[in-house]
SEBA-922097 format. One record per residue: residue in three letters; x, y, z of N, C-alpha, C, CB in turn. Coordinates in steps of 0.02 Angstrom, whole numbers, plus 50000, padded with zeros to 5 digits. Glycine has a CB too. Layout:
BEGIN
alaXYZXYZXYZXYZ...
END
This chain:
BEGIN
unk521944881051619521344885151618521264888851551521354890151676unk522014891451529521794895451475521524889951405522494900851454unk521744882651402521514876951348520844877751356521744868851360unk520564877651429519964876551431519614880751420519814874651472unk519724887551439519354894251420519164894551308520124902351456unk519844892251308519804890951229519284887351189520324887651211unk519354881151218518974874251192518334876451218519244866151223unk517934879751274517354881751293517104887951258517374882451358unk517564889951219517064897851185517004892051092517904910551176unk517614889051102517364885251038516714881451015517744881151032unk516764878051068516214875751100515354876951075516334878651163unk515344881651110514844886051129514664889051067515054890851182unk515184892251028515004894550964514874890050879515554899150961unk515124884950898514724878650862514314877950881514884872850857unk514304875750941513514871450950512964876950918513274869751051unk513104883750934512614888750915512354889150855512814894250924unk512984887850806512874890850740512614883050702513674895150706unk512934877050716512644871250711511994869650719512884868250740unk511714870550789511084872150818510714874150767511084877150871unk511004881450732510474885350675510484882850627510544891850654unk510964881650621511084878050545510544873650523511724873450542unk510484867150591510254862350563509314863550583510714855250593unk509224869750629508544870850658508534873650570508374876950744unk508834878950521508464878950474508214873950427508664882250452unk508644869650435508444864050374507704860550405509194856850364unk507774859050473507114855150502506454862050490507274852350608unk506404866450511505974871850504505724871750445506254877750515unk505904871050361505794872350313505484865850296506274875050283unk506044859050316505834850650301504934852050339506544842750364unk504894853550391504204853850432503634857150397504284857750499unk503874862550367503544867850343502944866550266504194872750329unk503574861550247503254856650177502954850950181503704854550130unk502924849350253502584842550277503024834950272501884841850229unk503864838750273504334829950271504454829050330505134828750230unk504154823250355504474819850409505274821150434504404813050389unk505304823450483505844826450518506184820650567505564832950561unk506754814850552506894809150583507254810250632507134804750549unk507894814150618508084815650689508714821450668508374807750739unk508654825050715509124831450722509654832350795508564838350721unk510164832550771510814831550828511484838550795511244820250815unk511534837450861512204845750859512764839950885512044855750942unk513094841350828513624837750861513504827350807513354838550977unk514224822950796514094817850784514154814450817514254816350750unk513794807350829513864802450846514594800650862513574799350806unk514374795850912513864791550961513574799750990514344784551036unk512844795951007512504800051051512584800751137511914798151037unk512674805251164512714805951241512134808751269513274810151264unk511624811851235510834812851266510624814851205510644818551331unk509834813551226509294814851184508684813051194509384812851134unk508204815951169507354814351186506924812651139506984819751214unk506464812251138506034810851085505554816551090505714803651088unk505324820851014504724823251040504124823950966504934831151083unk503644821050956503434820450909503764815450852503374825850898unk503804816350805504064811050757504794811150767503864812450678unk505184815650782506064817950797506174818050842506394823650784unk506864812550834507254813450886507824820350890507594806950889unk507974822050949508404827150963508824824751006508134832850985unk509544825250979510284823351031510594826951015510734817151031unk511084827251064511714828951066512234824451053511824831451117unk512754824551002513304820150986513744822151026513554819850919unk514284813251046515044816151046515564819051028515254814651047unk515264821750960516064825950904515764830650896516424822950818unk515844835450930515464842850906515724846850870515324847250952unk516004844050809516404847550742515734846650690517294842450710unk515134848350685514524848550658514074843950704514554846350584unk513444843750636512874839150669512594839350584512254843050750unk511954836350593511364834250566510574837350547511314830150603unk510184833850506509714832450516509464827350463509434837750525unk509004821550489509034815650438508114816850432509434806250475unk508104817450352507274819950308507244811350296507304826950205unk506744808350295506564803850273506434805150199506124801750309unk506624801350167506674799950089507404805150072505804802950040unk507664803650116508404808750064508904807350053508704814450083unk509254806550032510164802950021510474806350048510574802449951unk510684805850121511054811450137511744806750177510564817650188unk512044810550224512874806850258512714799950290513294812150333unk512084799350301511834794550358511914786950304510834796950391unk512064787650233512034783450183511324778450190512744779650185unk510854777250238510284774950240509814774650187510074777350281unk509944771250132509614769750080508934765150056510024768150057unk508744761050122508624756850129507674759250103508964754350198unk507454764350124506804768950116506574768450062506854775850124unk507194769450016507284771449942507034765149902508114773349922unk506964759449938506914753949870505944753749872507434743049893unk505544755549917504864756549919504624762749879504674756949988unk504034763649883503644768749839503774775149882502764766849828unk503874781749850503934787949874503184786949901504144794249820unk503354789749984502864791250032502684799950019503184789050112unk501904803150060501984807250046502394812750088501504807650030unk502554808950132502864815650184503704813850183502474815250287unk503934811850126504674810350106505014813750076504784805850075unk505534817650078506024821850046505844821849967506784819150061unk505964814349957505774814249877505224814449837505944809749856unk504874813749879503924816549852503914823249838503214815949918unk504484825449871504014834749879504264836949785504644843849974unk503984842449776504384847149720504874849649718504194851549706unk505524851449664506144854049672506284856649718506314857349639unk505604862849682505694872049733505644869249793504964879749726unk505404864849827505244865749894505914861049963504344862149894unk506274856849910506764853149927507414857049933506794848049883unk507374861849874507954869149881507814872649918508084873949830unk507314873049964507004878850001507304873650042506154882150002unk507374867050080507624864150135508204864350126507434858350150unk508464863150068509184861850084509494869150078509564856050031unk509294875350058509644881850066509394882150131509494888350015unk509034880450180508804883250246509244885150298508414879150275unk509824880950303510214879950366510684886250323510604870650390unk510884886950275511384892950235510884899750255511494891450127unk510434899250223509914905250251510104908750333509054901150257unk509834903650363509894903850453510724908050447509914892950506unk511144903250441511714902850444511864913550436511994896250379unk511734915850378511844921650331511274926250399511504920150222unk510724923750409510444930450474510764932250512509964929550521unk510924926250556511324923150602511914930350609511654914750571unk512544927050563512954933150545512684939250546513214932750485unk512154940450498512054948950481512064952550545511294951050442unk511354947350593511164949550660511704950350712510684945050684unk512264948250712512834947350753513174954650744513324940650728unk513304954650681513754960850644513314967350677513724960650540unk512614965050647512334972950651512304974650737511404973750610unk512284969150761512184971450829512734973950856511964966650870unk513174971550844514084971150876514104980050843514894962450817unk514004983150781514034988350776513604994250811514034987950726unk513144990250818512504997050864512794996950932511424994250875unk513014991650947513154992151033513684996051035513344984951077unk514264994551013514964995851013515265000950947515294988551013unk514725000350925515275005850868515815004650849515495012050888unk516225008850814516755007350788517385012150838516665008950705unk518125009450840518625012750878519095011450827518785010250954unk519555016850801520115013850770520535023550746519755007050687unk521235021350735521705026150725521475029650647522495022450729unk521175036650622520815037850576521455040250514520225043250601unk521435040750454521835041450400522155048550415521435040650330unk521835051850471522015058450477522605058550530521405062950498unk522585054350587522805055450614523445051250601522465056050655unk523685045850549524105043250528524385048150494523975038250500unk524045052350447524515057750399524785062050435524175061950347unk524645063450526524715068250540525455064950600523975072050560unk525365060250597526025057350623526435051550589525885054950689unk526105047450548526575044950525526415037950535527145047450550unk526895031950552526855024850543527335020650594527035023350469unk527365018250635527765013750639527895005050613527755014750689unk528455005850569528495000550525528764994250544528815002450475unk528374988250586528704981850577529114978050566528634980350563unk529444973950568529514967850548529324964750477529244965150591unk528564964650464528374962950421528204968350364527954959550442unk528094974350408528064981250347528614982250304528014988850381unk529274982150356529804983550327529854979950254530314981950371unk529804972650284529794968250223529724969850167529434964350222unk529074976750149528784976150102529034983050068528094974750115unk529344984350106529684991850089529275000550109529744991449998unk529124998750166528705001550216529105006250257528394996350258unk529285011550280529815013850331529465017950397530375019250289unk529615016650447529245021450495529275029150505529395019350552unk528915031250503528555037750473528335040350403528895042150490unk528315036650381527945035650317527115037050325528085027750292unk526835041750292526135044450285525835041550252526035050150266unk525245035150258524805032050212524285037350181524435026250248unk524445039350105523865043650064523315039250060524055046049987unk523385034050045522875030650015523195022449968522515037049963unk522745017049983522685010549963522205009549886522335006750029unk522875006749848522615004149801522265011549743522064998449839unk522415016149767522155022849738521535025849765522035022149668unk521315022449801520775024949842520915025349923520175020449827unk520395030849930520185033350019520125026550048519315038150035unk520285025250111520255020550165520055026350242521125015850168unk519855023150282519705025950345520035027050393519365023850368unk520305020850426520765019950468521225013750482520485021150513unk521625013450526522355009550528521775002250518523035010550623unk521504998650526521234991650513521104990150459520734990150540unk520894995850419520824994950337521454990050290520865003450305unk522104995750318522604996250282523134988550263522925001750319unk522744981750311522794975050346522424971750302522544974350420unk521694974450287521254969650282521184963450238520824972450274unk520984960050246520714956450182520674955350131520454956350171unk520244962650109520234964950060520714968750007519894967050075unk521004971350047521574975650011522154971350002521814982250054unk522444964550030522834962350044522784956249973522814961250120unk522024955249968521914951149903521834952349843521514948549904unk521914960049830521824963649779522254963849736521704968549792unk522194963049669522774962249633523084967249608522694958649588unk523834966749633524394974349590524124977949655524104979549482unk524084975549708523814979649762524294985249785523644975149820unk524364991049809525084995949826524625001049867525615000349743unk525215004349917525165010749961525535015149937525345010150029unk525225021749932525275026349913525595031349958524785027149891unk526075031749987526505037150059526745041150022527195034050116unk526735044950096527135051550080527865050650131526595059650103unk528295050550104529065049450175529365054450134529705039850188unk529365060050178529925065950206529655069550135530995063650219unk528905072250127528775076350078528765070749995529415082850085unk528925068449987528995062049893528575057949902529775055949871unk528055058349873527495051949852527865046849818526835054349798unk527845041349870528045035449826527565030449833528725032549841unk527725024849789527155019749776527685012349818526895018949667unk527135008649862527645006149901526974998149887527885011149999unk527224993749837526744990449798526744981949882527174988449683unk526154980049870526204973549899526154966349876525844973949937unk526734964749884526824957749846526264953749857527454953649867unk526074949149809525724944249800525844938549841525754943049742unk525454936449884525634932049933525754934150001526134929249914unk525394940449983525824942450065525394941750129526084951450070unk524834940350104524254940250154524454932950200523414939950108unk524854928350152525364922750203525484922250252525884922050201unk525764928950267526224930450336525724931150388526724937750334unk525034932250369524554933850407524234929550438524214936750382unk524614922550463524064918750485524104915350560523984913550434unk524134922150595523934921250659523814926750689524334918050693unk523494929350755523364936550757523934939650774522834938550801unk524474938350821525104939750829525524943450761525374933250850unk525444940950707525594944250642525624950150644525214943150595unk524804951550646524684959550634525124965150684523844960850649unk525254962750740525864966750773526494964850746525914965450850unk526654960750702527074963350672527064968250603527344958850668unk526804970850603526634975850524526704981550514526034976450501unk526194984950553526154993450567525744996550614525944997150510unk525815000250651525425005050683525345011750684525505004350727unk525025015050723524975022150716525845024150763524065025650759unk526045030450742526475034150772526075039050828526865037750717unk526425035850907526175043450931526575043650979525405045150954unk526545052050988526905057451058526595053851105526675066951068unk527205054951162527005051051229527165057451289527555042751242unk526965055351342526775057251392527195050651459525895057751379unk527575055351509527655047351552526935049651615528785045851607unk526805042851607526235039251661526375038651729526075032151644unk527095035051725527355032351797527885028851805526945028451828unk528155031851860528855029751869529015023051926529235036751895unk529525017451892529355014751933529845013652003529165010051902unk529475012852062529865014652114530555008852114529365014452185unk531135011452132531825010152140531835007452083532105006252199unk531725011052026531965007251921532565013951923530975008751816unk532615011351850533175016751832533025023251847533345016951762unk532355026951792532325032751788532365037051856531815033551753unk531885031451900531885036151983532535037252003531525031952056unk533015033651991533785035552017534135040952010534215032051996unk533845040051927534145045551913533725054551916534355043251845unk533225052151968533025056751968532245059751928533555058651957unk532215056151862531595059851818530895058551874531435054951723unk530375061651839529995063151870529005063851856530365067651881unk528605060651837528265059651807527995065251754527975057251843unk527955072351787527955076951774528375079351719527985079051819unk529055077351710529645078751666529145077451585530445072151687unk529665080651542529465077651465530225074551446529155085051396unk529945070151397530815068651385530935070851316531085059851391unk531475075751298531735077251267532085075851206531845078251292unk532515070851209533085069251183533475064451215533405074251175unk533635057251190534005054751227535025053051161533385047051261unk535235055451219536035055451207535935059251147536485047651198unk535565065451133535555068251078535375070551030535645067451067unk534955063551029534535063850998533515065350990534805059850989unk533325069750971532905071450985532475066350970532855076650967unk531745065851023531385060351045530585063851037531645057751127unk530195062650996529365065850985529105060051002529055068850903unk529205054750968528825048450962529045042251010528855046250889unk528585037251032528655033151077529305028851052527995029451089unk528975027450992529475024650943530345024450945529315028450886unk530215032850931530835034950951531245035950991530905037550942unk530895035151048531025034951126531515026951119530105034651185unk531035022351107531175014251109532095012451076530455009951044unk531705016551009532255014750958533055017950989532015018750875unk532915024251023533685024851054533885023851115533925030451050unk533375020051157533635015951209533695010251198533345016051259unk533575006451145533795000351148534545002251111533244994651111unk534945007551088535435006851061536055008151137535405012050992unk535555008751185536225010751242536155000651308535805022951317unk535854999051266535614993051313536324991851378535474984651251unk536014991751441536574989151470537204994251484536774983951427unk537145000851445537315008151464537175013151484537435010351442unk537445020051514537145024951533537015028951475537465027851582unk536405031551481536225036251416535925042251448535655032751360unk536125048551414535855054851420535225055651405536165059051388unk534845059651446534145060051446534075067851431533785057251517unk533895070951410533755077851392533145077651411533865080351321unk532835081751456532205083551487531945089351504532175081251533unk531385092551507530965095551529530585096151583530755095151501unk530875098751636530715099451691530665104651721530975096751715unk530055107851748529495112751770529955120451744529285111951873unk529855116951677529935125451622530655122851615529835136151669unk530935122251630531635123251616532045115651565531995124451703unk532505115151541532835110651495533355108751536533055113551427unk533315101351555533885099251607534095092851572533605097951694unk534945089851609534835083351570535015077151649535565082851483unk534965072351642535195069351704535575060551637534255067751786unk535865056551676536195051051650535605044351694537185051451674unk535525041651651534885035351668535415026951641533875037251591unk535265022251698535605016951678535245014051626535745012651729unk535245012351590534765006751526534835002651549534905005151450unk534154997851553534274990551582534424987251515533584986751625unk534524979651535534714974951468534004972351429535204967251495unk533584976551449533084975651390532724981651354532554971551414unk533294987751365533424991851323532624997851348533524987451239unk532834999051426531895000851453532335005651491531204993851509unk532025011451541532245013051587531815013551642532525017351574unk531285010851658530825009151715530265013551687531115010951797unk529945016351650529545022451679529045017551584530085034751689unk528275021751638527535018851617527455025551562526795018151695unk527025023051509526915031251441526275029751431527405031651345unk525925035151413525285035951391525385039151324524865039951438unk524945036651267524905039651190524535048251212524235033151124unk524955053651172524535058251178523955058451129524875063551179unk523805054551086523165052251035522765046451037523365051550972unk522125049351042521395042151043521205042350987520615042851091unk521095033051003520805033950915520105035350941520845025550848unk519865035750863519205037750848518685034450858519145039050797unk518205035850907517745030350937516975035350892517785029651053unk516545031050852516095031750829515475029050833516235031750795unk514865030450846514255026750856513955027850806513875027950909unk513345022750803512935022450760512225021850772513125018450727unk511725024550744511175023850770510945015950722510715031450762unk510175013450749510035008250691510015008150623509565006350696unk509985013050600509805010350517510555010150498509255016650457unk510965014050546511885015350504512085008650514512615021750549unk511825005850575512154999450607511894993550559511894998050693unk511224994550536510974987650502511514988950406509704987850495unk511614992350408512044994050337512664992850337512055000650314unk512954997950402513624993950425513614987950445513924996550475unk513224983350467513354978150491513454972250417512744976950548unk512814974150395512704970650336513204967950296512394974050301unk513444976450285513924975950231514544971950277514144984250194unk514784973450321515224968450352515304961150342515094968650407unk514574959250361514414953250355514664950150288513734952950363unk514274953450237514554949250171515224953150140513894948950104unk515754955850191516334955950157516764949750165516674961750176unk516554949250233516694940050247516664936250208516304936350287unk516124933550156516144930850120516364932450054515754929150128unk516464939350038516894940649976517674939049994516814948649950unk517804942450059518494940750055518624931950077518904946350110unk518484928850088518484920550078518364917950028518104917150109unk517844920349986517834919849898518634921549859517194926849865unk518754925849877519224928449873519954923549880519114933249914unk519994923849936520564918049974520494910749935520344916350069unk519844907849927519944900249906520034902149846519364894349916unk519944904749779520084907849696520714907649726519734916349656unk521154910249758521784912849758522424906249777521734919349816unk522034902849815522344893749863522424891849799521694886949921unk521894890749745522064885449685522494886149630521544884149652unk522594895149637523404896949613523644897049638523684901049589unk523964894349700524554895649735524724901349747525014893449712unk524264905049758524604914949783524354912849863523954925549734unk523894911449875523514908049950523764904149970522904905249954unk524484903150031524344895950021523874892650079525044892050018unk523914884650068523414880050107523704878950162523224873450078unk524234883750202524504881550271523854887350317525604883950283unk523534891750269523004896550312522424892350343522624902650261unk522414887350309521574882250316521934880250398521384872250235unk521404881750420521314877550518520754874650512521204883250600unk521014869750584520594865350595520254866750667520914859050586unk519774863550714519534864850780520154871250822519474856150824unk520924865850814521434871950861521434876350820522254870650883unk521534878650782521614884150756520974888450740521984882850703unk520314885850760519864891650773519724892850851519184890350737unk519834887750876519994888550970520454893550984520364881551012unk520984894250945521634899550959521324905650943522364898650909unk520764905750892520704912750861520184916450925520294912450768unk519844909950947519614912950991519944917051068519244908650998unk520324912451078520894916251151520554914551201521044925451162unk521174915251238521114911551307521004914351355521584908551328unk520494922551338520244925051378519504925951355520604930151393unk518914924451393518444926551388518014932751374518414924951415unk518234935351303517754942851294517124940151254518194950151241unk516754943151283515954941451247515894945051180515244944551296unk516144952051185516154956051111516784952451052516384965551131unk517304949051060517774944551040517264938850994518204941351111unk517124936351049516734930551059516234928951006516404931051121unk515654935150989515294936550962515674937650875514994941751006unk516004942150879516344944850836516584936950788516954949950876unk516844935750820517174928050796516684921450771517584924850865unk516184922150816515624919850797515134922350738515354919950847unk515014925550740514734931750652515114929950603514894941750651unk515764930050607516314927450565516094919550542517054927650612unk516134915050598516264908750567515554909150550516584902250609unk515124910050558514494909350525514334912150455514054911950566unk514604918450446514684918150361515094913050336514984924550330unk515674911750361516124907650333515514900850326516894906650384unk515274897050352515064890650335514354893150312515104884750398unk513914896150307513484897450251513924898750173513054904250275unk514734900550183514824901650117515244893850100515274909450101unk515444890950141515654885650147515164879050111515764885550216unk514574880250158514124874550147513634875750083513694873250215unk513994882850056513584881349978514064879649919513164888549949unk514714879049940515144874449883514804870149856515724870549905unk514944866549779514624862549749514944857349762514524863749691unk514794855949835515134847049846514804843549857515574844749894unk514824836849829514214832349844514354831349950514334822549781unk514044828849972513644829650030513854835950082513684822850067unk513934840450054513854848150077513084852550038514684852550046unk512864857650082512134858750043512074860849992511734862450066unk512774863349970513074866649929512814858749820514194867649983unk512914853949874513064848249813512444846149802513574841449830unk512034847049843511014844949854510854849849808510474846849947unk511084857949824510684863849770511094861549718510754873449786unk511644860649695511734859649626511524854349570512284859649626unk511264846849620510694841549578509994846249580510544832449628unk509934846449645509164849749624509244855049581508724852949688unk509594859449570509524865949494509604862849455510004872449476unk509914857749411510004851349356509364848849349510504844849379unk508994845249409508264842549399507754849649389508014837449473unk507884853149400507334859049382507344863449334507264863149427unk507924863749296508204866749210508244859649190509124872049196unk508384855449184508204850849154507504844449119508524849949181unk507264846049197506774841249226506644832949221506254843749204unk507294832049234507614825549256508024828049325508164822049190unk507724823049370508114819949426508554815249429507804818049461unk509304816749441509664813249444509514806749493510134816849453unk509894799049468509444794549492509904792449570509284787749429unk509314788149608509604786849686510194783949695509204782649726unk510194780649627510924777549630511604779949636510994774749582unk511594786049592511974791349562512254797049625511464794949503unk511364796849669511704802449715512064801149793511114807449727unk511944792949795512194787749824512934788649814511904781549798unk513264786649760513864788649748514084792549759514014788849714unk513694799949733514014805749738513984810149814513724809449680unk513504805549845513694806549947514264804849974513244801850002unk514574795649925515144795049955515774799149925515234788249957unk515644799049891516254805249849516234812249879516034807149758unk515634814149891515974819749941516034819450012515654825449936unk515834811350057516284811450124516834809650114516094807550178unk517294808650036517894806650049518404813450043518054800649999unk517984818450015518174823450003518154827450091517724826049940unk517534829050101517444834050173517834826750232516214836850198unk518154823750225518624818150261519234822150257518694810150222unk519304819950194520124822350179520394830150194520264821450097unk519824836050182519824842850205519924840950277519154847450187unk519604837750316519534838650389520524836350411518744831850427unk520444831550403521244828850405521924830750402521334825850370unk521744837350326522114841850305522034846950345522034843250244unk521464849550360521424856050405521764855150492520514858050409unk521414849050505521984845950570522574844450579521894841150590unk522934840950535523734843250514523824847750515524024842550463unk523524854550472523834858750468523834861750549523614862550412unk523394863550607523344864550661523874860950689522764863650680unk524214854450706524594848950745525344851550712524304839650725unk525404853050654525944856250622526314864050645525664856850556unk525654866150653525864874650664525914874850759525024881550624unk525624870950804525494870550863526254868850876524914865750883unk526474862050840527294859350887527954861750831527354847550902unk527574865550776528194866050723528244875150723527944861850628unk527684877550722527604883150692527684885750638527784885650712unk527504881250597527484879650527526984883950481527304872450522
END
């Protein structure tokens, strides 16, 4: 169920953004009067479709893209055959530059609303929630696995990234900061500003969501929730009500710290120093062998939940939107030096995974806004049969005013399905690799 929950939000969020993609290119082809031959979500073989007016509309069996085929155009369909007669007038190649760049940016256009509208909405509804720079300085850090790595220690006070203000704990992860060059955190541990720099390459480690729990979080005071009936703590007596003190000694503020000195008694009895109705008591608690003693905690700190009205949301959203595409600008510059590497590129599983194997619609969405900047910034690479490789002949024929010839762009269609082939192949390895290797 959970494969399927996966493969169905994947699903769903292609077909969508595909859908737009290719409704912009037909909308604009229509708009200039080119015959519109047929438009499909999804490739071949076909499994339904209708006819309505001059276009056909299907649905393909490979729903890793789709289409739309302009009469008079050189496009994946390699159908050249049009080309050896006289330009008709309602043919791709009759029309004017400007108006052929206006089709082929269409589906990137769509693509770029698409996103904005996702973002801005996802912010007006939901606002923002997250642990604020204040309330990190005011407790501190717990440091990872992967923080440690970097020379990170828990309780360490983030001043500030890269020399500048940040907001809150999601910042300090991002993207952005992570691609920045000579990038460093600025803490405060035990009163001494030190500079605690992040290696180049490190955004590596980052490529699955599981990662980010290994890194850092906020530090916070706890509270027990609930005890559980016949576990350790009830034996020994504690009591939901109790605070805990100190264990074997050692004094205990943070959850953290709670963790960190029961896992050192694993499988032993450890002193509990407690607080119980006014008074300072201690009782002896068995530690189980996974270093727990039965009892449920609540953070005594929320993060910061913020709304927005519309105009904050269409700005916040915005700007969201195209950080996506800076920070992916970003990432591919960085792959061709080897600071990026190419084990990050996924294929279908590895955007099915990102989605999860639980159904959240705000997830869902979120992820979707995402891949939709991503392939508007994708599909304007200068590759020949990406839209990206159409705007770069057509700007040549329009500063120039020579059109490159049918022959030429014939070639240069198959040169770039050998290219968007070989990406696909590579990006699927890399998925089949990381799935049975964890590579």
């Amino acid at each position: 169920m959970d494969t399927l929950i996966m493969v169905g939000q994947l699903l769903l969020g292609l077909s969508i953004l595909v859908g737009l993609h290719e409704l912009g290119h037909l909308l604009t082809a229509k708009l200039f009067g080119m015959r519109v031959e047929k438009f499909s979500i999804g490739f071949p073989p076909k499994i339904a479709g209708f006819q309505w007016g001059e276009t056909e509309y299907s649905i393909g069996a490979i729903p890793l893209g789709g289409f739309v085929k302009i009469s008079g155009m050189v496009d994946e369909s390699m159908d050249t055959e049009q080309l050896s007669s006289e330009p008709q007038p309602w043919e791709f190649r009759s029309k004017p530059a400007w108006q052929r760049l206006i089709v082929m940016l269409g589906g990137i256009i769509v693509n770029v609303i698409t996103g904005i509208v996702i973002f801005v909405f996802l912010v007006y509804q939901n606002g923002e929630t997250y642990f604020s720079k204040d309330q990190i300085i005011e407790n501190g850090i717990v440091a990872y696995e992967y923080g440690e790595s970097i020379g990170l220690k828990t309780g360490d006070k983030i001043l500030n990234v890269n020399g500048q203000e940040y907001q809150g704990l999601n910042e300090l992860s991002s993207g952005n900061v992570l691609l920045t060059e000579n990038a460093y955190y600025t803490v405060d541990r035990d009163g001494e500003q030190i500079k605690v720099e992040i290696p180049k390459g490190f955004i590596n480690v980052f490529n699955n969501e599981e990662a980010f729990d290994k890194f850092i979080s906020v530090r916070f005071p706890f509270k027990l929730s609930a005890i559980d009936q016949g576990g350790a703590a009830e034996k020994a007596g504690i009591k939901v009500e109790d605070k805990i003190l100190a264990v074997n000694g050692q004094p205990v503020t943070y959850f953290d710290e709670l963790q960190s000195a029961l896992a050192k008694s694993k499988n032993q009895d450890a002193e509990i120093t407690l607080l119980s109705n006014g008074d300072t008591t201690s009782t002896t608690v068995a530690v189980t062998d996974r270093g727990t003693i039965d009892i449920g905690v609540n953070a005594l700190i929320e993060p910061v939940r913020r709304s927005y009205g519309i105009s904050e949301a269409l700005n916040k959203g915005t700007a969201r939107a195209f950080g996506v595409v800076i920070v992916n600008a970003k990432a591919l510059g960085k792959m061709f030096t080897g600071e990026v590497s190419a084990k990050n590129v996924s294929g279908p599983i590895g955007m099915a995974k990102i989605y999860g194997h639980t159904w959240d619609w705000t997830k869902f969405w979120s992820i979707t806004g995402l891949i939709s900047m991503i392939l508007a910034f994708m599909n304007l690479l200068p590759i020949p049969a990406l839209d990206g490789g159409h705007v770069m002949f057509l700007l040549y024929e329009m500063v120039s005013g020579r059109a490159p010839s049918d022959k030429f762009l014939e070639n240069a269609q198959k040169v770039g399905m050998v290219i968007l082939l070989a990406l696909m192949v590579f990006a699927i390895g890399n998925d089949i690799l990381k799935f049975f290797t964890g590579w």
